[in-house]
C-alpha positions in Angstrom: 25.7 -10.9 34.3 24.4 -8.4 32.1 26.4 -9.6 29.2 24.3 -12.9 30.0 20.9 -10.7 29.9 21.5 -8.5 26.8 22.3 -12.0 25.0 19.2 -13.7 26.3 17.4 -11.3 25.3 19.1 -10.9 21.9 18.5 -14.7 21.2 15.5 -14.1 22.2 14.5 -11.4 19.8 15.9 -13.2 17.0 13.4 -16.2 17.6 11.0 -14.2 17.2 11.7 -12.6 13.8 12.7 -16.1 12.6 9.0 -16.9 13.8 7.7 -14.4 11.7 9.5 -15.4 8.6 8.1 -19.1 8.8 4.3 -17.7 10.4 4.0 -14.5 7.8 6.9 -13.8 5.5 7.1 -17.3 3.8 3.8 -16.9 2.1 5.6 -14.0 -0.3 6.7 -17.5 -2.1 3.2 -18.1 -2.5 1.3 -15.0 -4.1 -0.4 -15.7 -6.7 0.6 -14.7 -10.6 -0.8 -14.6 -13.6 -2.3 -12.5 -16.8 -5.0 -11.9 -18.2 -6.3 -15.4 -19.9 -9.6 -14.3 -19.7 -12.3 -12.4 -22.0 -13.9 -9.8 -19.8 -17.2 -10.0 -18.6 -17.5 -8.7 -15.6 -17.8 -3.8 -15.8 -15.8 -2.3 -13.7 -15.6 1.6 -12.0 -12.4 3.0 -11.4 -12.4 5.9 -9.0 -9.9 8.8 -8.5 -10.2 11.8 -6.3 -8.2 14.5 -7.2 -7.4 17.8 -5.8 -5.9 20.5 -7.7 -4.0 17.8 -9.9 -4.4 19.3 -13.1 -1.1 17.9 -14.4 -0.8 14.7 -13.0 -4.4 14.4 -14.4 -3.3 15.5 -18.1 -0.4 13.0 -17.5 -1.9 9.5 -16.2 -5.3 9.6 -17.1 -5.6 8.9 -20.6 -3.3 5.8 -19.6 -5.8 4.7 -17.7 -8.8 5.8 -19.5 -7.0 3.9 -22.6 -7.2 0.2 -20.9 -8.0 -2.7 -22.7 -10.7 -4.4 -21.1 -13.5 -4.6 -23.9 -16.2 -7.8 -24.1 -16.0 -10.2 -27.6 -18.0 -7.3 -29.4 -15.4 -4.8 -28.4 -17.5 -2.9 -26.4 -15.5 -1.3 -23.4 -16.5 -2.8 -20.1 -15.3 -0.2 -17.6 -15.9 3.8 -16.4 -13.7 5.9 -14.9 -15.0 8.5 -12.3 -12.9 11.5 -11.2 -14.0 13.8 -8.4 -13.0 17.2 -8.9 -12.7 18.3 -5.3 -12.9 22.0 -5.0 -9.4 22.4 -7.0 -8.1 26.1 -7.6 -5.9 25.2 -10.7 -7.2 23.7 -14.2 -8.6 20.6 -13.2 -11.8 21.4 -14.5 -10.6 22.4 -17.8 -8.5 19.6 -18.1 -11.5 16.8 -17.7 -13.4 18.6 -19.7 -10.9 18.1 -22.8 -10.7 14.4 -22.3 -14.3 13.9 -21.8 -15.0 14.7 -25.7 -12.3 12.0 -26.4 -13.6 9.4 -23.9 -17.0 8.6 -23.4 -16.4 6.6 -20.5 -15.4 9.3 -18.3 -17.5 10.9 -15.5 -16.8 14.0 -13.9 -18.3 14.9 -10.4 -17.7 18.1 -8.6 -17.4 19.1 -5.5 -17.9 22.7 -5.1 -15.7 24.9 -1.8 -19.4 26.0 -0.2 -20.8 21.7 -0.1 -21.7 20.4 2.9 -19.2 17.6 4.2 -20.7 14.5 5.3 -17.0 12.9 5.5 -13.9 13.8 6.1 -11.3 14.7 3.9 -10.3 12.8 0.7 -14.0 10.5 2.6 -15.8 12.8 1.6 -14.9 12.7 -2.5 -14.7 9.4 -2.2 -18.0 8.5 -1.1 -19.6 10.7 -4.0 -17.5 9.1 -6.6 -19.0 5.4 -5.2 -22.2 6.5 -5.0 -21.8 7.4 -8.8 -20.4 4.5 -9.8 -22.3 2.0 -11.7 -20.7 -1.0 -11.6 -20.3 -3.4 -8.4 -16.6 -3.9 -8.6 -14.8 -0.9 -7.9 -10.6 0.0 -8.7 -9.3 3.3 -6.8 -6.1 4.8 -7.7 -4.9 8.5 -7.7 -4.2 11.1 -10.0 -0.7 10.5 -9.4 -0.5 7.5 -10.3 0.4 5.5 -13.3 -0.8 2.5 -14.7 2.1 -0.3 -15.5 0.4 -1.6 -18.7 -2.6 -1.8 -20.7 -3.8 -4.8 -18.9 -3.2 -3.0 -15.1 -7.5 -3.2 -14.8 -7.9 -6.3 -16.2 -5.3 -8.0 -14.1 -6.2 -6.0 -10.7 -10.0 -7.4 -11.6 -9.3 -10.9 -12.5 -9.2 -12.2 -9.1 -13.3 -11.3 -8.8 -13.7 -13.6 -11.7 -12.5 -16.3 -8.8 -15.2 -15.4 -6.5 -13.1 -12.7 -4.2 -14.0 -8.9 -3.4 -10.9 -7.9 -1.8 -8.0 -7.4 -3.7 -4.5 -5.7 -2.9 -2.3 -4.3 -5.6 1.2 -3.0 -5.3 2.0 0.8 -5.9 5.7 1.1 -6.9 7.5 4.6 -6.9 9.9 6.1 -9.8 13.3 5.1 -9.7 16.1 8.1 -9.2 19.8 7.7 -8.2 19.7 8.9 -4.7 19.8 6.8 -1.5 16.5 8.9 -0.4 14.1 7.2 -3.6 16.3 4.1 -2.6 15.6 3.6 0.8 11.7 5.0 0.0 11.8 1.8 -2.8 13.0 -0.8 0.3 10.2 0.6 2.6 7.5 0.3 0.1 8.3 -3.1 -0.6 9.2 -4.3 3.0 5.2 -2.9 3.4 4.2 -4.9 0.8 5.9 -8.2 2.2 4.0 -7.4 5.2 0.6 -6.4 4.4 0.7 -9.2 1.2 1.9 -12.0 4.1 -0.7 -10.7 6.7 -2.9 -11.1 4.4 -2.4 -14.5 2.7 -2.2 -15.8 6.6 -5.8 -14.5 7.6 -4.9 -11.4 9.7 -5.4 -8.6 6.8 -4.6 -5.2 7.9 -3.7 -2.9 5.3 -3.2 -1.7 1.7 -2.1 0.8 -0.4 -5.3 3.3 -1.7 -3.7 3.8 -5.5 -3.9 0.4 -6.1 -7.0 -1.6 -4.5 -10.3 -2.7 -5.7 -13.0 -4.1 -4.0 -17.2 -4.6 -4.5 -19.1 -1.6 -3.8 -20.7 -4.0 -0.6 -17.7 -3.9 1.0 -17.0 -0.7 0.6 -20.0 0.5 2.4 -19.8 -1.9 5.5 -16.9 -0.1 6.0 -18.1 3.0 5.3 -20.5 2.3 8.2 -17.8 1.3 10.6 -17.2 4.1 14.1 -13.7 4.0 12.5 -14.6 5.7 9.2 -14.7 9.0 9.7 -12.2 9.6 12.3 -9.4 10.6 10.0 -9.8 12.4 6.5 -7.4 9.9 5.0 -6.8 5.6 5.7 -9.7 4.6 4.1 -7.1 2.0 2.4 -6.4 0.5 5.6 -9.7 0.9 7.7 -11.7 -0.8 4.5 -9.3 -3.8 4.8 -9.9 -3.6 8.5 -13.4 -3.8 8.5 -14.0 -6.2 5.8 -10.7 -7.9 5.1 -11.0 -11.8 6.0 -9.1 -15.1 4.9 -11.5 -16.1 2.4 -12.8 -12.8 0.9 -9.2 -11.1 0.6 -6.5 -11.9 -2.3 -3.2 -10.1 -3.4 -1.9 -9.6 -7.0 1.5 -9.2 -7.8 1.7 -9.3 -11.2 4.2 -6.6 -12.6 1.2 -6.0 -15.4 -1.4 -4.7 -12.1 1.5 -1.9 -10.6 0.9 1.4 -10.6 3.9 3.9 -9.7 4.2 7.7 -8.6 6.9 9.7 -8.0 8.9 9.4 -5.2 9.3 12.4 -2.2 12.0 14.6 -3.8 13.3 15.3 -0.1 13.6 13.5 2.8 11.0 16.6 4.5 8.5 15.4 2.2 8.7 11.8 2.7 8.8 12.6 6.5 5.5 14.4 6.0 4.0 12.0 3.8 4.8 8.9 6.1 3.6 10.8 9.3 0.4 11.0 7.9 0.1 7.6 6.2 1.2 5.9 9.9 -1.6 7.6 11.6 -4.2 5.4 10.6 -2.4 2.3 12.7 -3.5 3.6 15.9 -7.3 2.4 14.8 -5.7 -1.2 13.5 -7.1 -3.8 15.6 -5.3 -4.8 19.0 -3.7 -8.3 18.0 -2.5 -6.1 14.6 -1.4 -3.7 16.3 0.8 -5.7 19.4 1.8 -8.1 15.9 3.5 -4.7 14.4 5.1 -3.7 17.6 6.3 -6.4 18.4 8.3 -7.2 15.1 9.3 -3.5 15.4 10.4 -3.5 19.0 11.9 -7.4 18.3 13.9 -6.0 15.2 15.2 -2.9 17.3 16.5 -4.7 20.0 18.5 -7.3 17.6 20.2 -4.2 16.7 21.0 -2.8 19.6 21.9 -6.1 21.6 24.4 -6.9 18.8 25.7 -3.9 18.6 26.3 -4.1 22.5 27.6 -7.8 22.7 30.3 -6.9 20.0 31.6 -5.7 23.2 31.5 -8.9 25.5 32.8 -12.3 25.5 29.9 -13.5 23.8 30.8 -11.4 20.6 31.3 -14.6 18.6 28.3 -15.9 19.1 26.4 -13.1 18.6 28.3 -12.7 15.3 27.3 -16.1 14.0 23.4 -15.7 15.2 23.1 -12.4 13.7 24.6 -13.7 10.4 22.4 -16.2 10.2 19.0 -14.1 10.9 20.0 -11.8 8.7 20.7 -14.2 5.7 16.9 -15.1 6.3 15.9 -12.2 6.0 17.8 -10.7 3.7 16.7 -14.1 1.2 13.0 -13.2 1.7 13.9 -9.7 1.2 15.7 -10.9 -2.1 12.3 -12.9 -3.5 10.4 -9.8 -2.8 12.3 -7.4 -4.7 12.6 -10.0 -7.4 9.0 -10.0 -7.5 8.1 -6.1 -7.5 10.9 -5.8 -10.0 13.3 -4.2 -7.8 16.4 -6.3 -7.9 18.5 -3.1 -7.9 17.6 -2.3 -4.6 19.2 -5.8 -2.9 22.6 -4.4 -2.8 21.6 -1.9 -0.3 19.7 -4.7 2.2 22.4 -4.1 5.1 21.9 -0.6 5.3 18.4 -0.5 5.5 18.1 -3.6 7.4 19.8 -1.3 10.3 17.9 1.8 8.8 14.7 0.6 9.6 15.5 0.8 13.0 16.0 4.0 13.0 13.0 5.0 10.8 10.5 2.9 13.4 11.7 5.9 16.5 11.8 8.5 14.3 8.2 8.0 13.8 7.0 6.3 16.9 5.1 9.4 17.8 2.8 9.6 14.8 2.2 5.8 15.0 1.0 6.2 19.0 -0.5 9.6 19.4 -0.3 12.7 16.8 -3.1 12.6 14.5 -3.3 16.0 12.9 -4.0 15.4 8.9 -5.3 17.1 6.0 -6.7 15.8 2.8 -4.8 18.4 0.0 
């Protein structure tokens, strides 16, 4: 009798994941490509706030202050802001350098002593809007590098189409370690769900390094109860508030990544995911039992198989796991091959099973903790 159960249930289960694949996951098929045909028109403000990121800054930002996004008279069509928030190492210094070589940077700084009006990483990034001059608006961090010379012009061309949402992808540095591997899979399994979501009219998330938007929408949800709850998620509570099938596209065009480094350890990448999860507790309900439901359904296809390796119905259970997984690893397989990340298919079976393990390990900060700090 309970062998009966556990494979009821396991069937179950699997229907369900199948359903998402054929609801969600299919659209990954269907993002939409292409460079950058046009001749811009259109100005653009690029936003970073940055806390003591003097490096990173002296690293990455000429790469993106060095875009080519310039009208027919060569006259460049975008400014980059940078809010110096309070930082104790040579951030200052270092923005002052590159501001004799590029005109189009603005500095703004926040002093230790300023009244807060947000929280956190908000609060720098409400002052850096607020200065920008343009309507569209492209936020990435210091951190962060910019694939190409056309990364703006190819995160902005959707506008050109009439949108004012659009969701980038922010890749991390490849190392040979299964940490930077498994961190690689995660990030794009993210991406296959938030790009899917998305295309399907239920937008949820994004990832703050890469995202532009109009300055309208930014302040709508700005204005939300939401907002200033937590000093960080305005990536995800923007798309919440604002997000809708028609407003809302997602680029995927290898020229429009940016990429970071990678958590060096797995205590860092523990610390960095606990804080990036606890903005899901403020997703909307039907988001929110969607997640938990594909978490819980892909748990328990684990588990049940595991358990009726042991029963009679072992062969069965063999045959439907091998073919749920060949679905899923296939979907997997288009979305690596279009983030670039072929390299990582190899390790699909382990991380298929390790993503079990990675949705208990941080259950808690996705239900209740909520202790962050913007640094």
């Amino acid at each position: 009798m309970f062998a009966e159960v556990v494979f009821a249930v396991f069937l179950l289960c699997v229907t369900i994941q199948l359903g998402y694949v054929l609801y969600f996951f299919v659209h990954i098929f269907s993002i939409p490509k292409g460079g950058t045909t046009y001749i811009p028109s259109k100005p653009v403000s690029v936003l970073i706030c940055a806390r003591n990121e003097a490096e990173n800054l002296k690293l990455h930002l000429p790469q993106i202050l060095s875009q080519r996004y310039t009208n027919e008279a060569g006259i460049t069509l975008f400014e980059v802001i940078v809010v110096n928030d309070a930082s104790g190492d040579e951030t200052a210094t270092v923005l002052e350098g590159l501001k004799h070589k590029y005109p189009h940077l603005k500095v703004v700084t926040i002093t230790d002593d300023e009244p807060r009006t947000y929280k956190g990483k908000k609060f720098a990034l409400s002052k850096a809007v607020a200065q920008a001059e343009h309507e569209i608006i492209l936020m990435t961090d210091a951190d962060c590098m910019p694939s190409s010379v056309d990364w703006l012009a190819t995160m902005v061309q959707p506008f050109y189409k009439g949108k004012q949402l659009v969701l980038g992808y922010g890749a991390y540095t490849t190392r040979a370690n299964l940490l930077n591997s498994f961190v690689r899979w995660e990030t794009i399994h993210s991406f296959l769900q938030y790009s899917s979501y998305a295309l399907a009219g239920r937008p949820y998330m994004a990832v703050g390094r890469n995202l532009a938007c109009t300055k309208d929408l930014f302040r709508k949800a700005q204005g939300t109860k939401q907002w200033n709850k937590l000093p960080s998620g305005d990536d995800d509570l923007l798309v919440q508030a604002t997000g809708n099938r028609k407003n809302i596209t997602v680029v995927a065009d290898r020229s429009s990544f940016t990429s970071t480094a990678a958590p060096e350890n797995w205590q860092q990448w523990y610390l960095q995911k606990s804080r990036h999860l606890s903005t899901g507790k403020y997703y909307g309900w039907l988001t929110k039992m969607l997640l938990a439901i594909y978490g819980a359904t892909h748990a328990f296809v684990w588990l049940g198989f595991f358990v009726l390796l042991f029963t009679n119905n072992w062969g069965l259970a063999l045959g439907v796991m091998t073919m749920r997984s060949i679905v899923y690893w296939l979907i997997w397989w288009q979305t690596a091959c279009v983030l670039g990340e072929k390299k990582l298919i190899r390790f699909f079976p382990l991380f298929d099973f390790g993503w079990m393990v990675y949705n208990f390990a941080f259950s808690p900060y996705i239900f209740w903790k909520n202790k962050q700090q913007w640094t």
